[in-house]
C-alpha positions in Angstrom: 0.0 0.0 0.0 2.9 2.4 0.7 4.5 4.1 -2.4 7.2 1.6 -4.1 6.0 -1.6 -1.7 3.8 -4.3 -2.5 2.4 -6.9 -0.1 2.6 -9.2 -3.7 6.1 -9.0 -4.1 8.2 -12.1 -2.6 11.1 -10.7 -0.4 11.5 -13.3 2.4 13.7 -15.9 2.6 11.7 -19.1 3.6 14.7 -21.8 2.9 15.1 -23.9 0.4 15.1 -21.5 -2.3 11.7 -20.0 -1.7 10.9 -16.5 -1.0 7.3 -15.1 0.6 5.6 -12.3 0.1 3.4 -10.4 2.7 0.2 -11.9 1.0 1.8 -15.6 1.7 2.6 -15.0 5.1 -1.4 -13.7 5.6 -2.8 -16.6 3.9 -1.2 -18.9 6.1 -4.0 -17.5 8.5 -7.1 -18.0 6.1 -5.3 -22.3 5.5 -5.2 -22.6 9.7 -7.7 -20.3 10.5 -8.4 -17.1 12.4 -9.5 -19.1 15.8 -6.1 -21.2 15.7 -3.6 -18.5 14.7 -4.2 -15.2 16.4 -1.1 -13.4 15.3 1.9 -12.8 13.5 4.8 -10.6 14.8 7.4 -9.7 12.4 10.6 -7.7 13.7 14.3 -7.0 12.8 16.8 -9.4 14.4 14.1 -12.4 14.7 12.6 -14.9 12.7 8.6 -14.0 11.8 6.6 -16.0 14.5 2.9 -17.0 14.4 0.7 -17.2 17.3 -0.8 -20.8 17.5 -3.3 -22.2 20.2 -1.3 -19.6 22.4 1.9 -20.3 21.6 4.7 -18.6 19.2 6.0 -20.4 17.0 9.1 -19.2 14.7 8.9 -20.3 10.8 12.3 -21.7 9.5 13.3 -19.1 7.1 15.9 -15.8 7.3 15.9 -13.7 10.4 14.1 -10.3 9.4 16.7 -7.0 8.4 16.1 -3.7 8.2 15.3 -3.9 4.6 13.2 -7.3 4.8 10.9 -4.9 7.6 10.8 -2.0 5.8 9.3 -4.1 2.5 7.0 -6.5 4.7 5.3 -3.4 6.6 5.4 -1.0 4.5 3.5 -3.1 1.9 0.8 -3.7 4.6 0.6 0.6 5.6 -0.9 3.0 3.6 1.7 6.5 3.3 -0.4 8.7 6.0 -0.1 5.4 8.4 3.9 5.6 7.2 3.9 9.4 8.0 2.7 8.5 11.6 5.2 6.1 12.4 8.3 8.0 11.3 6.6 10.7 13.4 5.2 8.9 16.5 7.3 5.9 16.5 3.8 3.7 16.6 0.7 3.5 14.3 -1.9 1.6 14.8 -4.2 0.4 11.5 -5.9 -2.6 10.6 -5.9 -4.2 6.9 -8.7 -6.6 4.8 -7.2 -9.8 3.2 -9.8 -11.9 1.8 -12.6 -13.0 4.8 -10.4 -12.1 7.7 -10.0 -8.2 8.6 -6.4 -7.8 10.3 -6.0 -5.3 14.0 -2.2 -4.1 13.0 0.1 -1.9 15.4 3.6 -0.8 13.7 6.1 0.7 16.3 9.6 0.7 17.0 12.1 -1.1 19.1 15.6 -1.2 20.0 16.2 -3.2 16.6 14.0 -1.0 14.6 11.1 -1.6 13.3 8.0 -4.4 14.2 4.6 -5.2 14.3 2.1 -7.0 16.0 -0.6 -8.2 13.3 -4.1 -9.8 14.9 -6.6 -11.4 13.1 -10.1 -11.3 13.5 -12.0 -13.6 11.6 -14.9 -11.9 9.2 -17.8 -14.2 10.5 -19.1 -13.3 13.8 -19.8 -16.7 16.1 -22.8 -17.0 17.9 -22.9 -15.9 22.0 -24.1 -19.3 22.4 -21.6 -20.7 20.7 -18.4 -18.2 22.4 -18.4 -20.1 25.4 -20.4 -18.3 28.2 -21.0 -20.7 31.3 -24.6 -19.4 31.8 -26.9 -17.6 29.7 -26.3 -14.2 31.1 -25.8 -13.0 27.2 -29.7 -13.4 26.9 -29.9 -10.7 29.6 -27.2 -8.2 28.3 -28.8 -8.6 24.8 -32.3 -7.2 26.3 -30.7 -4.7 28.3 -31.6 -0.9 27.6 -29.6 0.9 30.0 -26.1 0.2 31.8 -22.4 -0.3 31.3 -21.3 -4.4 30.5 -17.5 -4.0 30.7 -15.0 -6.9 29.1 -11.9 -7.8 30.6 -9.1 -9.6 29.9 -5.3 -9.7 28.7 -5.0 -8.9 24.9 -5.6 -11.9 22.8 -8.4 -13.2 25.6 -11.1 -13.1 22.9 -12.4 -9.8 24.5 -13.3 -8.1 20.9 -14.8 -11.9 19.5 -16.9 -12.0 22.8 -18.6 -8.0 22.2 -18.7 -8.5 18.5 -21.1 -11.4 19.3 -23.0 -9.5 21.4 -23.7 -6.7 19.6 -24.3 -8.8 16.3 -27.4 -10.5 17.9 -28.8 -7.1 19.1 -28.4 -5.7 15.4 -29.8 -8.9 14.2 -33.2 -9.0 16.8 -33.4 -4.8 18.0 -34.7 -1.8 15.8 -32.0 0.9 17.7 -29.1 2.7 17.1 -25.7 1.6 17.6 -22.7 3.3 17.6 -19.2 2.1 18.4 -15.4 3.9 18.5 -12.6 1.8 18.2 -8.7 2.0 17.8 -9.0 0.7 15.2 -12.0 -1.3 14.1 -12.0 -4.6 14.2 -15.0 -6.5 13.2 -17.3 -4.7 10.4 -20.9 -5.2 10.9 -23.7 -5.4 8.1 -26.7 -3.4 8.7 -29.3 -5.2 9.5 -33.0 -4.6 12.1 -30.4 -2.1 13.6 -28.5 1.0 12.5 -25.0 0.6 12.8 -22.1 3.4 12.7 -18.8 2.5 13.3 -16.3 5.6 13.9 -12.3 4.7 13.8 -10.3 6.9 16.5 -7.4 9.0 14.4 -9.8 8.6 10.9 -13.5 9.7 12.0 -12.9 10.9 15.5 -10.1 12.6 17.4 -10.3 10.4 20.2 -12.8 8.2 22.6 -13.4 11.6 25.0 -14.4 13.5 21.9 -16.1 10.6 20.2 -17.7 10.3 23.0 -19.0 13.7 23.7 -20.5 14.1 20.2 -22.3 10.4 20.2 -24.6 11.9 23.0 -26.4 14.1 20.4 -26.5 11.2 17.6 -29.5 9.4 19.5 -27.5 6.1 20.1 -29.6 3.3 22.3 -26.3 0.9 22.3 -22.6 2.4 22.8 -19.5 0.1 22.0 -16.1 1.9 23.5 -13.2 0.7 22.2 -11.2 0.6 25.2 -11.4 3.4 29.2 -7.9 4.0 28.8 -8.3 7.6 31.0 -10.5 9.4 33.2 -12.0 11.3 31.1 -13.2 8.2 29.3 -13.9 6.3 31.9 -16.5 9.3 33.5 -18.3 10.0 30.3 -18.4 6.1 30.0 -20.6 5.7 33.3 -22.5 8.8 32.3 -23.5 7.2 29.2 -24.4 4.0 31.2 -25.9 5.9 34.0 -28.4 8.2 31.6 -30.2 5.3 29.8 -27.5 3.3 27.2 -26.2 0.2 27.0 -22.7 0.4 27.0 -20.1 -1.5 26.1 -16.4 -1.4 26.9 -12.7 -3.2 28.1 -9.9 -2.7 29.9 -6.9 -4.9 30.2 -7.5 -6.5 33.7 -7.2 -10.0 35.1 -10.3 -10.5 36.9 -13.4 -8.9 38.3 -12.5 -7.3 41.2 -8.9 -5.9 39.7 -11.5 -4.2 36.8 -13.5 -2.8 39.4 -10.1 -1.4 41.6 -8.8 -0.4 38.3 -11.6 2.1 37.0 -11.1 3.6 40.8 -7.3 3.9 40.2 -8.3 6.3 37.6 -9.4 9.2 39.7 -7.9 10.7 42.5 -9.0 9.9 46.1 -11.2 13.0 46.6 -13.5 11.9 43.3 -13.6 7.6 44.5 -16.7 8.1 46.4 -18.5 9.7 43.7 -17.3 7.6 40.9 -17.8 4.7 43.3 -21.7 5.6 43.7 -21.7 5.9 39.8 -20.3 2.6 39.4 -22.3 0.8 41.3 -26.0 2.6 39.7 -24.7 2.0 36.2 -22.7 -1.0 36.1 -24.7 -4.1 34.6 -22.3 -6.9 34.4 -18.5 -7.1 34.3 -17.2 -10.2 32.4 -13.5 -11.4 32.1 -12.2 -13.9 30.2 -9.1 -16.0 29.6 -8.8 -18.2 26.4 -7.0 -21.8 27.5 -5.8 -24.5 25.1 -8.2 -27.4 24.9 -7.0 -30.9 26.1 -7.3 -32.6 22.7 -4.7 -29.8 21.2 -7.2 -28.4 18.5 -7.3 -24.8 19.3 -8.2 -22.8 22.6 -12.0 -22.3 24.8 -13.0 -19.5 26.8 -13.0 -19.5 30.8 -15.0 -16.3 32.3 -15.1 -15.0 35.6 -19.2 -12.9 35.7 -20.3 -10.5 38.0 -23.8 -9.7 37.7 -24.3 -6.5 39.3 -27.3 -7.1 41.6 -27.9 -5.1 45.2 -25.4 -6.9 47.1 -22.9 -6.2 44.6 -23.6 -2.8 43.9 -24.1 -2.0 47.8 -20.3 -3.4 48.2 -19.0 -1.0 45.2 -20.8 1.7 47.3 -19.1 0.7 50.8 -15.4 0.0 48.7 -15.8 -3.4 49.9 -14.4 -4.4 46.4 -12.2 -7.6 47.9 -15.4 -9.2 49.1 -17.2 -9.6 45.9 -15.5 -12.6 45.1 -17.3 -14.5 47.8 -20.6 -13.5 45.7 -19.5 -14.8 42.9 -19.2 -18.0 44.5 -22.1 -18.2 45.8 -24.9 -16.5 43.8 -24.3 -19.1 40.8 -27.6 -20.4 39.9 -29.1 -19.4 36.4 -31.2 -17.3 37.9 -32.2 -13.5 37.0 -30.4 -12.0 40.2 -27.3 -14.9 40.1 -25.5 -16.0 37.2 -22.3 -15.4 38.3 -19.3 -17.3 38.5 -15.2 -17.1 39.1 -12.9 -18.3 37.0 -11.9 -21.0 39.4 -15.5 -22.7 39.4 -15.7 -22.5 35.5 -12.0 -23.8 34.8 -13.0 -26.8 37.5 -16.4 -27.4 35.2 -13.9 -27.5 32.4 -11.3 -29.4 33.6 -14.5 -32.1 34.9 -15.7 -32.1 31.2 -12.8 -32.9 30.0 -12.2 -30.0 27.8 -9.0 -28.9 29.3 -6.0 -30.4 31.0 -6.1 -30.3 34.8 -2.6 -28.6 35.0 -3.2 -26.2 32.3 -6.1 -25.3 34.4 -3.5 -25.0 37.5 -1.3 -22.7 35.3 -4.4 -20.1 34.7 -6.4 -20.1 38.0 -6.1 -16.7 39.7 -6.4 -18.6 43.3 -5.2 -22.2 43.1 -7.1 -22.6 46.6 -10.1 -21.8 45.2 -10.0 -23.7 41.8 -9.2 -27.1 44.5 -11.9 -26.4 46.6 -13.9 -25.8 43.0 -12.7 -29.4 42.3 -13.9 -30.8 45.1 -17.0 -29.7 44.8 -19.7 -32.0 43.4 -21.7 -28.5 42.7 -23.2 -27.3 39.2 -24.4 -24.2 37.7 -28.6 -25.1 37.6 
């Protein structure tokens, strides 16, 4: 896409003779698939590596030079996403190859240059089909009003998990959605609903500002990219808080670090307040690790749900945060005012099932206590 580069042309070295282009290297993603292979880092001093089931894993070709970089990534930029690296040092973009639409950030290192390439696979899966442990997607999807928050490391599935979400309401709700994103991952067809999708850096200055305006375009369902600041973060729980359903992430573990860490955003004299608006507008908070399944063919989701009901929301009040985990492991049932679980109760369902290994289980638990107790526990979700 950049003047004088090609993503056709065949620069790397793959051994044997043969040489890659940057279209070989991306199809190797549409042969595997999106769900098996994640990503694709390419930098100078290393050998490209794809991200499969979890793990890298190097190809046996030429370790990446200046030149080989500049070829490979520029091929994959456009100039204006060019100008903004030279400039910033980063850029992040996202590029269409065939079905699968590709989350790209360029940046520099100590070698020079790199970049993380993520792929998100063009068909949407069903939320019945993502993974949850209950059914509590039924109840987000009817929601009018309140903030759903996903959390999770990057590459837990976060984006997959809200894409699904939001593609059933556009598929069974007449309202307005409107999402901004850094950059936009998955593009959504318009169907019962009306859809705008707004790119930060393209069609909006940033979330604050995208923000700010999307309260006069008559939006019934919000999707924020990511709170990265306070300023997003308050006009967030406004939105929630005045009769939207919202939609957002943050790069947390668990549920009760995603609550402490919207908190660490303000300063002490502002907690109580944005502790009372927390616990009004907050509707669910759902994190999620992605774990390799036992029979090696690709990963499965383990979520951790709170389901913001009185007792929940009277302990967010108090900033009795560290005891919501013992709600969680009690107020399970798939019930209206339950369905909640910790990630050590679903991994032990897993693990029983035998859908994943009982160390790999071990290695992901946020409490190994808890996940044994879990085990010995003859206990279902109803």
């Amino acid at each position: 896409m950049g003047a004088g580069f090609s993503v056709d042309a065949k620069v790397y070295p793959a051994g044997e003779g043969v040489k890659l282009s940057m279209t070989d290297l991306l199809a190797y993603f549409q042969r595997q698939g999106a769900m098996r292979v994640s990503d694709l880092h390419i930098k100078i001093g290393a050998v490209p590596a794809y991200r499969i089931d979890g793990d890298l894993v190097k190809l046996k070709g030429a370790v990446i030079t200046e030149e080989l970089a500049r070829q490979l990534i520029y091929s994959l930029l456009t100039d204006a996403d060019i100008a903004l690296l030279e400039r910033d040092f980063t850029v992040d973009c996202s590029y269409q190859f065939g079905d699968i639409h590709f989350r790209m950030n360029a940046f520099r290192d100590y070698e020079g240059l790199a970049i993380a390439i993520r792929a998100l696979g063009a068909d949407v899966p069903k939320p019945q089909d993502i993974g949850f442990p209950n059914d509590c997607w039924r109840d987000i999807c009817r929601r009018t009003h309140g903030l759903v928050l996903f959390t999770g490391i990057t590459g837990a599935g976060k984006s997959t998990t809200i894409a699904s979400i939001i593609e059933r309401i556009n598929a069974d709700r007449a309202c307005r959605i409107i999402t901004i994103e850094d950059p936009v991952e998955y593009m959504f067809a318009q169907k019962n609903s009306l859809i705008s999708q707004r790119e930060v850096g393209r069609d909006v200055r940033s979330f604050d500002t995208g923000l700010r305006s999307m309260m006069r375009e008559d939006p019934d369902v919000i999707f924020v990219g990511e709170m990265r600041d306070s300023e997003t973060v308050s006009l967030t729980l406004t939105a929630a808080e005045t009769g939207h359903l919202v939609f957002s992430t943050l790069h947390t573990r668990d549920v009760t670090g995603s609550i402490t860490r919207i908190l660490d955003f303000f300063p002490s004299g502002r907690q109580d307040e944005v502790r009372n608006q927390l616990s009004l507008g907050l509707a669910y908070v759902i994190s999620q690790k992605l774990i390799p399944r036992k029979n090696g063919n690709g990963r499965l989701v383990a979520m951790e749900i709170l389901n913001n009901n009185y007792a929940a929301a009277n302990l967010i009040r108090k900033g009795k945060v560290e005891q919501i985990y013992s709600i969680m492991q009690t107020k399970t049932k798939n019930q209206q005012n339950e369905k909640m679980i910790t990630f050590e109760r679903h991994l032990a369902q897993l693990v029983k099932r035998g859908e994943i290994d009982l160390l790999e289980a071990q290695k992901w638990a946020n409490d190994l206590n808890s996940f044994e107790d879990a085990m010995k526990s003859d206990s279902d979700i109803e």
